[in-house]
C-alpha positions in Angstrom: -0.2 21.0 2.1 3.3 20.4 1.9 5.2 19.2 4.9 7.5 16.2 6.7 5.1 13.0 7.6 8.2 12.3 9.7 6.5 15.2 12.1 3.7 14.9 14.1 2.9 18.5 14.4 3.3 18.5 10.4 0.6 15.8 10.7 -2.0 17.8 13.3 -1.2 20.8 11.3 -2.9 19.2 8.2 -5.9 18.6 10.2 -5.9 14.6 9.8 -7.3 13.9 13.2 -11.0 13.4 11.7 -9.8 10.8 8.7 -11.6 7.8 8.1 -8.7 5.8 6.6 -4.9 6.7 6.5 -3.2 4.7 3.6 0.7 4.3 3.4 1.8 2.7 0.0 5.8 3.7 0.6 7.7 0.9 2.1 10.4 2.0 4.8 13.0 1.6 2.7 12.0 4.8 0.7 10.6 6.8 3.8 13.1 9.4 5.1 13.6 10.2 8.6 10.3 8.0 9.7 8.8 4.1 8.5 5.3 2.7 8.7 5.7 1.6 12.5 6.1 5.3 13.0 3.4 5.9 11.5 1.0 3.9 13.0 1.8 5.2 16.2 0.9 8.7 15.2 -1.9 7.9 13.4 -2.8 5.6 16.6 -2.5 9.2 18.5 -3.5 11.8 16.3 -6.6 10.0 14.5 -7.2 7.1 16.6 -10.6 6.0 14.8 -8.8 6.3 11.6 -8.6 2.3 9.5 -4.3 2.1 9.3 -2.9 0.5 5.9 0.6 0.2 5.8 3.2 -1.3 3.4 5.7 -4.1 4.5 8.8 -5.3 2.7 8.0 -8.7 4.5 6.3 -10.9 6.2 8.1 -10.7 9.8 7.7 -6.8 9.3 3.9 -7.1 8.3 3.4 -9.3 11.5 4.7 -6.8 13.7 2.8 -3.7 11.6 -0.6 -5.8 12.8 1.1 -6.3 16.5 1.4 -2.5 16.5 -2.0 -2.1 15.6 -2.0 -1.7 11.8 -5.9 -2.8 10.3 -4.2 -3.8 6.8 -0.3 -4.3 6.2 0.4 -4.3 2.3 2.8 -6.4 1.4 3.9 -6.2 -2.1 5.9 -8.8 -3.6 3.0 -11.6 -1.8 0.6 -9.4 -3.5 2.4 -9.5 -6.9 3.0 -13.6 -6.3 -0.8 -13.9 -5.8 -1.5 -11.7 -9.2 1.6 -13.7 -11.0 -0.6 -16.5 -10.4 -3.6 -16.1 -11.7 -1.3 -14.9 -14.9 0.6 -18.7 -14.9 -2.1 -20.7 -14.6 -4.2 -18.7 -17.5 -1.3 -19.1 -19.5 -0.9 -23.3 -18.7 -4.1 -23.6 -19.6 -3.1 -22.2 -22.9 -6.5 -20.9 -24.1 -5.8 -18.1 -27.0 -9.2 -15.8 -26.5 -8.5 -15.9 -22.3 -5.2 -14.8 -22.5 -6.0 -12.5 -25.3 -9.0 -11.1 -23.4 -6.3 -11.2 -20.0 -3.7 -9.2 -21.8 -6.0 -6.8 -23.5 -7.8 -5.7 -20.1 -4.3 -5.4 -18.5 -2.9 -3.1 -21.1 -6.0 -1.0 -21.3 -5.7 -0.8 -17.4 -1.9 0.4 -17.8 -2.9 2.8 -21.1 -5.8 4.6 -19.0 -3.4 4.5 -15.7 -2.7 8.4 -14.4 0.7 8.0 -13.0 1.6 11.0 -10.1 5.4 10.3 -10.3 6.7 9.3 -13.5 
């Protein structure tokens, strides 16, 4: 189905209102003519037993998302920080076969990886 998310009747058209989860990976500075808060509230309405994930460019935002009723609020750059991480301290600890075993799985991860938008 193609149609604006921006549009509630788009969504009820699509027959949503018996989803188990409703996932929105697109922050609001990409969205066009809605954002996430938005969204929640017509997901609140249209599928109301629906599990809400969201995407937040921050933490105030993310806060507010979870005020609004969001049950997960994706934010990406702590996400990356987290993952970054576990990268840093791997590489401190400076042991060849981890990081080669590290940087093997990640590039067969990105190799096997089917991209929708390229």
């Amino acid at each position: 189905m193609y149609g604006d998310i921006s549009n509630p009747e788009t969504l009820r058209h699509a027959g949503i209102h018996d989803v188990r989860i409703v996932i929105s990976t697109i922050p609001d500075a990409i969205l066009v003519g809605t954002d996430n808060m938005k969204i929640i509230r017509f997901m609140k309405e249209i599928c109301p037993h629906a599990k809400i994930i969201v995407t937040a460019e921050s933490a105030e935002r993310a806060m507010k998302m979870y005020a609004a009723g969001a049950d997960y609020v994706f934010v990406p750059s702590i996400l990356a920080a987290k993952t970054l991480m576990g990268a840093i301290k791997l590489f401190l600890k400076n042991d060849r076969n981890e990081v080669k075993s590290f940087l093997d799985a990640e590039i067969e991860m990105l190799q096997n990886r089917n991209e929708v938008m390229r």
